[in-house]
Backbone as CSV, one residue per row, in Angstrom:
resi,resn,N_x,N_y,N_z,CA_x,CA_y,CA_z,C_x,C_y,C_z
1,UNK,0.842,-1.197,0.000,0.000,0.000,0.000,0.879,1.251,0.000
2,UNK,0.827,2.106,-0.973,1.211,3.285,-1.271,1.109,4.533,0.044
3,UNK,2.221,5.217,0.532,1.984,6.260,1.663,1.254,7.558,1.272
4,UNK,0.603,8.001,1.807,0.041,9.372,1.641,1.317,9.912,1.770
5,UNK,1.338,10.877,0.063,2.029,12.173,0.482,1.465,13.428,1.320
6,UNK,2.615,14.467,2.070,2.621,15.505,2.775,3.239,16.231,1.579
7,UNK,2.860,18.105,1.205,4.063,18.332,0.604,4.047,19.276,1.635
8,UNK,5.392,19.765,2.257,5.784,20.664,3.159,6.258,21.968,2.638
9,UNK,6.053,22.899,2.817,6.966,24.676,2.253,7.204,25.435,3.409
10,UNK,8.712,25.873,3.988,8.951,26.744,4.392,10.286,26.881,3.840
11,UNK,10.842,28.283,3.841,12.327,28.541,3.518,12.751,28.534,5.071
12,UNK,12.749,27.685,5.853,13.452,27.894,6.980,13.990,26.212,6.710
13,UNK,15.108,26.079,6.673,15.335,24.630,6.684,15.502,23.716,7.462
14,UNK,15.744,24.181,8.874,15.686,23.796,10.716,13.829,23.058,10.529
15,UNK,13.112,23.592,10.058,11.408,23.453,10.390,11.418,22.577,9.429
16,UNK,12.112,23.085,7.858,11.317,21.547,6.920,12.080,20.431,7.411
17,UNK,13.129,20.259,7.562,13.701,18.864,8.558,13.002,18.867,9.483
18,UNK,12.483,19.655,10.711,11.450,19.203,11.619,10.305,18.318,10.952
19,UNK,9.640,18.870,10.617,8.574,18.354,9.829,8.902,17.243,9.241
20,UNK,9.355,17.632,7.967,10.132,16.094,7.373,10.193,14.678,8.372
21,UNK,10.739,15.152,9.306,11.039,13.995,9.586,9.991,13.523,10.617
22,UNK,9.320,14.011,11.506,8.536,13.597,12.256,7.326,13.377,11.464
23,UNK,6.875,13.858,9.757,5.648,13.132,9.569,6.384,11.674,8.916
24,UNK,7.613,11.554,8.741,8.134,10.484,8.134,7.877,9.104,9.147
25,UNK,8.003,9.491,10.622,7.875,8.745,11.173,6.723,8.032,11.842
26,UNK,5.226,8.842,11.205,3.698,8.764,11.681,3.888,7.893,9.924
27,UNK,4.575,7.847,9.562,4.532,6.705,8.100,3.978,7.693,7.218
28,UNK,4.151,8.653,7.087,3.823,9.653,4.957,5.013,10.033,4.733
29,UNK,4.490,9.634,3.695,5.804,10.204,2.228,5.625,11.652,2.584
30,UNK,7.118,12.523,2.704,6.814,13.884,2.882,8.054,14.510,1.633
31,UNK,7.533,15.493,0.441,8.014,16.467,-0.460,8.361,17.778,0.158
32,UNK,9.256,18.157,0.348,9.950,19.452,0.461,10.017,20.470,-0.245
33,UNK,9.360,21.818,-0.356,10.018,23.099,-0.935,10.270,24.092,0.003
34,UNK,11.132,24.791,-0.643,11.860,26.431,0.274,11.156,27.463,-0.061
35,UNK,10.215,27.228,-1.014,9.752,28.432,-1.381,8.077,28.698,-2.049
36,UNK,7.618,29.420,-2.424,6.186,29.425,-2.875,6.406,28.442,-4.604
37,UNK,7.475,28.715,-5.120,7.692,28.505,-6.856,7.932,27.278,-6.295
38,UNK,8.457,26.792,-5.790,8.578,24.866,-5.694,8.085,24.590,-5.429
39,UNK,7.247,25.127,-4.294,5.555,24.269,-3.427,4.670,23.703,-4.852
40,UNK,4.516,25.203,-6.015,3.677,25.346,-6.813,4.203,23.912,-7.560
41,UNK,5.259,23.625,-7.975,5.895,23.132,-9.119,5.953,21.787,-8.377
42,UNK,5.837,21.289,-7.220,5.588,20.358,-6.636,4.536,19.572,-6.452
43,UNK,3.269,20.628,-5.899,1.940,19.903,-6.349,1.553,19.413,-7.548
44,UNK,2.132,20.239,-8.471,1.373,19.538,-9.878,2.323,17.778,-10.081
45,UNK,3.670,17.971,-9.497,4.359,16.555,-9.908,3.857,15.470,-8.627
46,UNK,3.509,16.284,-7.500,3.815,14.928,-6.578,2.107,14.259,-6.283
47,UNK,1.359,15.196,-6.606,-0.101,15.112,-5.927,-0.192,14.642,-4.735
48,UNK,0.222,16.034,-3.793,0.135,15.408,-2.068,-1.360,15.283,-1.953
49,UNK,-1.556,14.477,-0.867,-2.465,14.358,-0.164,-3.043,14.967,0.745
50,UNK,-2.196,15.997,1.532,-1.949,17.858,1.644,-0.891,18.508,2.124
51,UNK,-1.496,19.660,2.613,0.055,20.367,2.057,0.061,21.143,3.824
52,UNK,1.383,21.514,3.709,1.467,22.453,4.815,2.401,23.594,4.462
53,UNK,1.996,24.823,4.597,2.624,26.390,4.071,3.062,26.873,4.881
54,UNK,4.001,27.500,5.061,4.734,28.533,5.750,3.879,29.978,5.231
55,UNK,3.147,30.599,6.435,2.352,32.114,6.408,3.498,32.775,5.735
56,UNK,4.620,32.791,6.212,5.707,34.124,5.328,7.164,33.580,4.987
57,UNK,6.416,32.696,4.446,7.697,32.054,3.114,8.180,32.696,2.082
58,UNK,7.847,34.702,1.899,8.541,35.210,1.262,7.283,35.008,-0.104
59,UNK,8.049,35.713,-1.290,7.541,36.041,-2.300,7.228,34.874,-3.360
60,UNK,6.025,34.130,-4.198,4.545,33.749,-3.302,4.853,33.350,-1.612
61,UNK,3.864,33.827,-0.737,4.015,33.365,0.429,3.235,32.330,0.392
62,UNK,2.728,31.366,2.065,1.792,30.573,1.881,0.470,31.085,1.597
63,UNK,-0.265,32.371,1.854,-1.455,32.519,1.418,-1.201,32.238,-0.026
64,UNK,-0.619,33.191,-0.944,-0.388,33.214,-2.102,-0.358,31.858,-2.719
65,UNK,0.313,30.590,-2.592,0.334,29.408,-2.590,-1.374,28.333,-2.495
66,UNK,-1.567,29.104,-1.215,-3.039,28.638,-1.062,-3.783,29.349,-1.795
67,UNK,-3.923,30.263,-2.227,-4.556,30.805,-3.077,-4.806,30.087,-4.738
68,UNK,-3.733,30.102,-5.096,-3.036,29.665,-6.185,-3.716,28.059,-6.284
69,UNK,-3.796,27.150,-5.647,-3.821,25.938,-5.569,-5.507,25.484,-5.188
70,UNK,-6.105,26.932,-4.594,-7.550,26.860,-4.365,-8.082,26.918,-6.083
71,UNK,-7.617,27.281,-7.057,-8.045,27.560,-7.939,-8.797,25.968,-8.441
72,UNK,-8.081,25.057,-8.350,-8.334,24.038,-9.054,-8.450,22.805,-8.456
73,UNK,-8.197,23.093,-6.488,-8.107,21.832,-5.962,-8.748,22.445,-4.092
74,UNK,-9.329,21.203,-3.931,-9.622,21.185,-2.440,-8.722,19.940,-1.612
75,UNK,-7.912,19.639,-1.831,-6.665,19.185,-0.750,-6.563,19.816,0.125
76,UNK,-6.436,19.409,1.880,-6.527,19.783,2.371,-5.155,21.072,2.870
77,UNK,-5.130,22.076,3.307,-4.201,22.951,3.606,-3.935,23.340,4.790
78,UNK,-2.653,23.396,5.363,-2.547,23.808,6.885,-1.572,24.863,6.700
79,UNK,-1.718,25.882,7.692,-0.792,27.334,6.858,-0.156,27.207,8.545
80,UNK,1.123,26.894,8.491,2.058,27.418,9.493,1.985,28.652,10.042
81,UNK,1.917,30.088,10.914,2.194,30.829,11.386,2.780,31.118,12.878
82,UNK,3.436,32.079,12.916,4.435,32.343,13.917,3.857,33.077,14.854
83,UNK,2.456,33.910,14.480,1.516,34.397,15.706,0.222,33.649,15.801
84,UNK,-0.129,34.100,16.985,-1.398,33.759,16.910,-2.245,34.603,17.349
85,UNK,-2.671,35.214,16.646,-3.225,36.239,16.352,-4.396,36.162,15.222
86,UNK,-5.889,36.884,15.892,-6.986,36.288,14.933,-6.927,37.174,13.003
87,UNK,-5.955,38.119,13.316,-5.667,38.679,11.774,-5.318,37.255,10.953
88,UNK,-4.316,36.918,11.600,-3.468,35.755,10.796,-4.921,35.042,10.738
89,UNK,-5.212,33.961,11.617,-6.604,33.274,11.483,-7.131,33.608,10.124
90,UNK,-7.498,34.883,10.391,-8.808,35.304,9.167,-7.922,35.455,7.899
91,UNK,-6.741,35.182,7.679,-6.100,35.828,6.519,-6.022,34.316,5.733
92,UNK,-5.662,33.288,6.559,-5.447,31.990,6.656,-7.064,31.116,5.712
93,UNK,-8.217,31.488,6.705,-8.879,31.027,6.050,-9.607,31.829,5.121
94,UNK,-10.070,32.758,4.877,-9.644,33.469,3.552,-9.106,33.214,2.565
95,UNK,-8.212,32.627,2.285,-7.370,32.278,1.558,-7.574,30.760,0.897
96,UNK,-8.520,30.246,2.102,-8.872,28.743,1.318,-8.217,27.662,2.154
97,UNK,-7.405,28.531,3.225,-6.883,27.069,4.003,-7.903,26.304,5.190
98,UNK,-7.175,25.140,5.219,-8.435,24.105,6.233,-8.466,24.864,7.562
99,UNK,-7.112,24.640,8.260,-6.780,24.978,9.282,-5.455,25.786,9.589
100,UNK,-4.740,26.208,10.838,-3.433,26.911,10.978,-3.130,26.063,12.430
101,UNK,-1.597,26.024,12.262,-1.227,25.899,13.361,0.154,26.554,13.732
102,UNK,0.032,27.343,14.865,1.089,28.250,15.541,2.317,27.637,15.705
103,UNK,3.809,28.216,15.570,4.987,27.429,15.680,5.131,28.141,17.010
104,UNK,6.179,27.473,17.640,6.460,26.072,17.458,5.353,25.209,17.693
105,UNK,5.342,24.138,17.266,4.711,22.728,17.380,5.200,21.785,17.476
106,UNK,4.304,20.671,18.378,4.941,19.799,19.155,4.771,18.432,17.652
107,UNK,5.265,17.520,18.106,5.314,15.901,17.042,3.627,15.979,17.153
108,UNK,3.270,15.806,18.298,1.936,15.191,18.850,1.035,16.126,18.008
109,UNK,1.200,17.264,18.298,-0.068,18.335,17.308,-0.312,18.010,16.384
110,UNK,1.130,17.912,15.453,0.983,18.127,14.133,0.521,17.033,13.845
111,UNK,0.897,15.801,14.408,0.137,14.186,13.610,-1.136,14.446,13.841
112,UNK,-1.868,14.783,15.204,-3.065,15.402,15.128,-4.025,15.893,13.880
113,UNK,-2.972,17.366,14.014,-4.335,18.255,13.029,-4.351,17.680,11.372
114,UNK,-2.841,17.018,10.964,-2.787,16.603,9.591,-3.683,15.024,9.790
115,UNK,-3.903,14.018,10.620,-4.292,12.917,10.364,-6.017,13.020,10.403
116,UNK,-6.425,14.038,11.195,-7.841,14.811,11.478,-8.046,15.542,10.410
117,UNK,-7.042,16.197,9.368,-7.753,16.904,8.201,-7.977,15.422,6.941
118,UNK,-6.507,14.445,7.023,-6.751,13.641,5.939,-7.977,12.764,6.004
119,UNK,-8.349,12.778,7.394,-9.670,11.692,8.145,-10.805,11.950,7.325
120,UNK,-11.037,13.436,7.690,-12.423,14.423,6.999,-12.453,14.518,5.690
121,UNK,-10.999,14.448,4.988,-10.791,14.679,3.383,-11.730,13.415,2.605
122,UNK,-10.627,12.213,2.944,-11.518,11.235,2.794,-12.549,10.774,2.914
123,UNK,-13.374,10.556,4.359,-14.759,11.032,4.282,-15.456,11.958,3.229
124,UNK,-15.031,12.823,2.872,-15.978,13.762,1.921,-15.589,13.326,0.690
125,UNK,-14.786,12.411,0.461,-14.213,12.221,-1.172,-15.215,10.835,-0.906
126,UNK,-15.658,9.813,-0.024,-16.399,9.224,-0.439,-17.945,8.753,0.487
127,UNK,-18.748,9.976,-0.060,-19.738,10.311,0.302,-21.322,9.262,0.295
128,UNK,-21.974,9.305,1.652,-22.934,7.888,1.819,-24.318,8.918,0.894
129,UNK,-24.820,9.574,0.728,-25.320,10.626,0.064,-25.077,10.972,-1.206
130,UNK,-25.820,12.154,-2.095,-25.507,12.533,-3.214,-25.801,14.164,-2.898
131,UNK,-27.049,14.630,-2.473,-27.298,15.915,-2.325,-28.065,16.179,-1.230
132,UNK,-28.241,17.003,-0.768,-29.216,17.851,0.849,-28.983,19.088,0.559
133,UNK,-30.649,19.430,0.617,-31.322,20.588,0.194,-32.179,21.453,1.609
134,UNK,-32.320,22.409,1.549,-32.479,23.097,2.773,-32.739,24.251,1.950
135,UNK,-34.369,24.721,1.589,-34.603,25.800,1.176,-33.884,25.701,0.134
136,UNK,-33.536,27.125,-0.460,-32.465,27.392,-1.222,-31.680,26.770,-1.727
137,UNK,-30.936,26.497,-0.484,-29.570,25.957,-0.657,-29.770,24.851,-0.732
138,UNK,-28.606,24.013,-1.866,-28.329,23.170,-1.976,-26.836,22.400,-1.637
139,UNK,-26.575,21.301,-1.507,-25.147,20.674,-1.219,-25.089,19.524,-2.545
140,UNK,-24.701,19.530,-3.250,-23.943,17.862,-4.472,-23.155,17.453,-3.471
141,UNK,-23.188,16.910,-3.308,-21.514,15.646,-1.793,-20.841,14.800,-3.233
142,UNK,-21.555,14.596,-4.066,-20.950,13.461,-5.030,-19.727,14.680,-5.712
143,UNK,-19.978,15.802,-6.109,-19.457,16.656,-6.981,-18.642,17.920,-6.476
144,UNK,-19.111,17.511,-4.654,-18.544,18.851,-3.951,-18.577,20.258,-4.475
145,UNK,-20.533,20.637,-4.765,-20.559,21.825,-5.392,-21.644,22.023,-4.270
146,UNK,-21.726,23.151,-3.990,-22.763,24.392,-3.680,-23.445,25.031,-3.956
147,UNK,-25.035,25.104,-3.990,-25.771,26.223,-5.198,-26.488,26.834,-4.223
148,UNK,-27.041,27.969,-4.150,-27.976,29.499,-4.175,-28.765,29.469,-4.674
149,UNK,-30.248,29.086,-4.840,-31.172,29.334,-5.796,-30.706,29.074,-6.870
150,UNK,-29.472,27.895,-7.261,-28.954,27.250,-8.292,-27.521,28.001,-9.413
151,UNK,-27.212,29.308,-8.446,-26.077,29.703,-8.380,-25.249,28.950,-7.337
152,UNK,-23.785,28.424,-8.269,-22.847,28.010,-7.805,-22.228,28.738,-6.796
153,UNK,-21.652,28.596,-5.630,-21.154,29.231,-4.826,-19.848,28.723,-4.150
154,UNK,-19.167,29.018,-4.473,-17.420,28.532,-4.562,-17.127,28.431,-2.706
155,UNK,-16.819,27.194,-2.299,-16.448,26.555,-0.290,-15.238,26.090,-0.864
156,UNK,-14.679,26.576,0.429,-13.558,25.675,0.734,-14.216,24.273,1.422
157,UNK,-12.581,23.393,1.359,-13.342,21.792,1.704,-14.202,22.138,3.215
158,UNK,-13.380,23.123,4.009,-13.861,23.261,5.574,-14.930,23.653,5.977
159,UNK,-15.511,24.616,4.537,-16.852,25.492,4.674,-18.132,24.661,4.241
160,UNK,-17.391,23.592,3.240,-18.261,22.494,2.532,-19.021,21.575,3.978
161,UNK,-17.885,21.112,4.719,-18.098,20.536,5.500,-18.787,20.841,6.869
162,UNK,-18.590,22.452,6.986,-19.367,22.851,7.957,-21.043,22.801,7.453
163,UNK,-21.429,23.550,6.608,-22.545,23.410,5.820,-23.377,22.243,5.588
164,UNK,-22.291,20.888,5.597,-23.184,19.764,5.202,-23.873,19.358,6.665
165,UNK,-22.833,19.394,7.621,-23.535,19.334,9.141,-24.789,19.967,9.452
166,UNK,-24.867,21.297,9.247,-26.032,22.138,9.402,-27.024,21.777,8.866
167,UNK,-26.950,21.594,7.797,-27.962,21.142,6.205,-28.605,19.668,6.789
168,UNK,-27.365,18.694,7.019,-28.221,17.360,7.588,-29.779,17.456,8.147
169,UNK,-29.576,18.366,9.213,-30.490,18.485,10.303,-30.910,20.386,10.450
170,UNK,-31.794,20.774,9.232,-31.916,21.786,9.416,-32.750,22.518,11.132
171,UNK,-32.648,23.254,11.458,-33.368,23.784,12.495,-32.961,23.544,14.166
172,UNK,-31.587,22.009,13.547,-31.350,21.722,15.016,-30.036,22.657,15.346
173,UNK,-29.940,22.490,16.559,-28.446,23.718,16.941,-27.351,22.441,17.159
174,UNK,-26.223,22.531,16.330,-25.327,21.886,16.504,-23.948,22.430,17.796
175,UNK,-23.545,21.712,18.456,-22.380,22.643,19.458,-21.086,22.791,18.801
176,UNK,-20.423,23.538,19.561,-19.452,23.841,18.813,-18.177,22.649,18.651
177,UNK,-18.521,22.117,20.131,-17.834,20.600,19.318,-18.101,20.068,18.713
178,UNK,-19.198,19.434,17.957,-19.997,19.022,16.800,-19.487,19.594,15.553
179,UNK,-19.232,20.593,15.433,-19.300,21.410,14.431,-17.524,21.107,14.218
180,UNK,-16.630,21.608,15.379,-15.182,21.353,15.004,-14.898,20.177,14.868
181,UNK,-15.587,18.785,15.041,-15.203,17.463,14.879,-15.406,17.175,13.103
182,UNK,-16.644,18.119,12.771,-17.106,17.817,11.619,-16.283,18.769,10.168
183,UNK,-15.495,19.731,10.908,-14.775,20.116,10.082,-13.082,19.960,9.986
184,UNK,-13.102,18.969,10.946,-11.735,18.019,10.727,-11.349,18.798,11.649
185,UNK,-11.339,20.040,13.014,-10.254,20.050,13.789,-10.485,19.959,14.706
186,UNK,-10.574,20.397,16.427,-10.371,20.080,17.743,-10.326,20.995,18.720
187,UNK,-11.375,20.664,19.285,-11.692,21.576,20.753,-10.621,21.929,21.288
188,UNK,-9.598,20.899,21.102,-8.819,21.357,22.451,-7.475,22.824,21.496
189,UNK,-7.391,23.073,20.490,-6.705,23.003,19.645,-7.088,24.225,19.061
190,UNK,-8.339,24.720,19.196,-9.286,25.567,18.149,-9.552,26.555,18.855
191,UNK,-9.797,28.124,18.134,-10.459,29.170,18.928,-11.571,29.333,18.887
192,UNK,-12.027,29.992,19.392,-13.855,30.324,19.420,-14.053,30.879,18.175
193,UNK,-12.990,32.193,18.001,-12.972,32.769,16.542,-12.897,32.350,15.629
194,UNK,-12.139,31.233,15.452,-12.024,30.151,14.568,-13.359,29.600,13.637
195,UNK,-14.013,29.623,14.473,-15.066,28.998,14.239,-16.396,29.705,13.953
196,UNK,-16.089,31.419,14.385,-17.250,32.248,13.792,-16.618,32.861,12.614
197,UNK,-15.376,33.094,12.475,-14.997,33.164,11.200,-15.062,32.087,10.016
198,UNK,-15.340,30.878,10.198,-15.770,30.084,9.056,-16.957,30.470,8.973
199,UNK,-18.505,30.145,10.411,-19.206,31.067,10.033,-19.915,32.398,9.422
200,UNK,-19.102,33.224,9.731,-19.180,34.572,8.717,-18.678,34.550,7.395
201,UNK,-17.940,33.777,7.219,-17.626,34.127,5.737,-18.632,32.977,4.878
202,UNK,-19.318,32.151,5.639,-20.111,31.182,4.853,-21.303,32.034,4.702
203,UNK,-21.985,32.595,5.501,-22.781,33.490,5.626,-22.890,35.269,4.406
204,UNK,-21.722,35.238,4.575,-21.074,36.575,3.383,-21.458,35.682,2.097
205,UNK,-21.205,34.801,2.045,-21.045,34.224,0.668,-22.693,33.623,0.217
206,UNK,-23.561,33.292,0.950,-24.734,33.218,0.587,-25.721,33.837,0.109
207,UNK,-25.247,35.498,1.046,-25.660,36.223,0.831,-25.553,37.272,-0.596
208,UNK,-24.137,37.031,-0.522,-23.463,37.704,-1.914,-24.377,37.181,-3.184
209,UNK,-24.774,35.868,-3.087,-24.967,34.898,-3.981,-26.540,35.191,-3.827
210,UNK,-27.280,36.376,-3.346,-29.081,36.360,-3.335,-29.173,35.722,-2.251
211,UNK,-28.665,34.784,-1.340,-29.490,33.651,-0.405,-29.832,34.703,0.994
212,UNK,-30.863,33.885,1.967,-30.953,34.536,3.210,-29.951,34.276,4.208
213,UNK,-30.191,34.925,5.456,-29.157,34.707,6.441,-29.374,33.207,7.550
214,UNK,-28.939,32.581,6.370,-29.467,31.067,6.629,-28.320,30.813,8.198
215,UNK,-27.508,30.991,8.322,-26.737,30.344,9.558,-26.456,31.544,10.778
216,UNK,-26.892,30.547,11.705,-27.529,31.790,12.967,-26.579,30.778,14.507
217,UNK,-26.156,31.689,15.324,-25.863,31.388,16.157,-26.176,31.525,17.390
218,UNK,-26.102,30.388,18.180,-26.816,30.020,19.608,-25.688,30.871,20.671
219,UNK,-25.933,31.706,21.231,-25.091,32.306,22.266,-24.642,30.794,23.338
220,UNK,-23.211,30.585,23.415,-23.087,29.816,24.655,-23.376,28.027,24.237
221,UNK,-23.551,27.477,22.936,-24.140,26.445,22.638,-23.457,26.027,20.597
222,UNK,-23.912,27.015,20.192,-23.235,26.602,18.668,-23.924,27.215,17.522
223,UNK,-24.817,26.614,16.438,-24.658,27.297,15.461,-26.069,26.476,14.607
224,UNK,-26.647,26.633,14.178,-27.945,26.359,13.413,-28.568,26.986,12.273
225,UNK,-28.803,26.339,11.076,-29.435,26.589,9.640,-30.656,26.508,9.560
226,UNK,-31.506,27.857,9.530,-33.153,27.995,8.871,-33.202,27.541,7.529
227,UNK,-34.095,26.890,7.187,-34.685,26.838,5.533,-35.275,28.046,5.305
């Protein structure tokens, strides 16, 4: 059986040997670049299974990278940063990435948040369903598309996945652990912001698209979809 590739990018070369080698030893094949132009020139040869970016890897950085790679693919993305700070957060997912995780990081995290994003990837690549409809909105699971009153509406895999939770069970309030299990990351691990910023920007985007203000939140409890 073939290893899941990792492809890794930072120009710090102390961290891609970190990395390197500790996902080598959770058993994935891990690809190396120093920079945004090899990350790029890497995905198209190696087809990781996902990727992890360095936030300021210089000129493309990792947004830029994630950006770039959102165009044509939902693999999952984890954007390295050195603060933690909810700018970074929002810049991070914005950009199309799954999740972030703050350096330093321990062995234990990182097998964590990467074996919890490849968990959810898979799951959604092979779906018990085809579509769930809720008013308006629609979900394809077979095709991983999104429609608006039958305007397409462009998710990341994380936003896909928050949405399909809600959609399951319209009207019920899901918690916020519910909700971070279902979008591949972890209570213990995750901010509050974290998690109203996937909200708001799923919400921006429905709206942009004609839809109502379908996702509403429970003060103290989590998060719930009107038809």
């Amino acid at each position: 059986m073939s290893k899941e590739i990792i492809l890794i990018a930072d120009d710090d070369p102390d961290i891609r040997i970190f990395l390197k080698t500790s996902l080598e030893e959770y058993g994935f094949s891990v690809v190396d670049a120093k920079n945004g132009h090899e990350a790029l020139r890497l995905f198209k040869e190696a087809n990781p299974a996902l990727l992890i970016l360095d936030l300021s890897m210089g000129d493309p950085d990792g947004l830029d990278v994630c950006r770039e790679i959102r165009k044509t693919s939902t693999v999952p993305i984890i954007i390295l940063t050195s603060h933690d700070q909810e700018l970074d957060q929002v810049m991070c997912l914005a950009a199309g990435a799954d999740d972030y995780i703050t350096k330093p990081v321990s062995r234990q995290i990182l097998k964590l948040r990467v074996a919890t994003q490849l968990r959810h990837s898979s799951a959604s690549a092979n779906p018990l369903s085809t579509k769930i409809t809720t008013g308006v909105l629609e979900l394809d699971i077979n095709i991983h598309q999104f429609t608006v009153e039958g305007i397409v509406v462009p998710l990341t895999r994380t936003e896909f996945d928050f949405l399909e939770l809600l959609m399951t069970k319209p009207k019920h309030v899901h918690t916020r652990e519910q909700i971070f299990e279902a979008i591949g990351g972890s209570v213990s691990f995750s901010s509050e912001g974290l998690l109203d910023t996937h909200a708001s920007r799923i919400r921006a985007k429905i709206k942009s698209a004609g839809g109502p203000r379908a996702i509403h939140a429970v003060r103290g409890v989590g998060y719930r979809i009107f038809e």
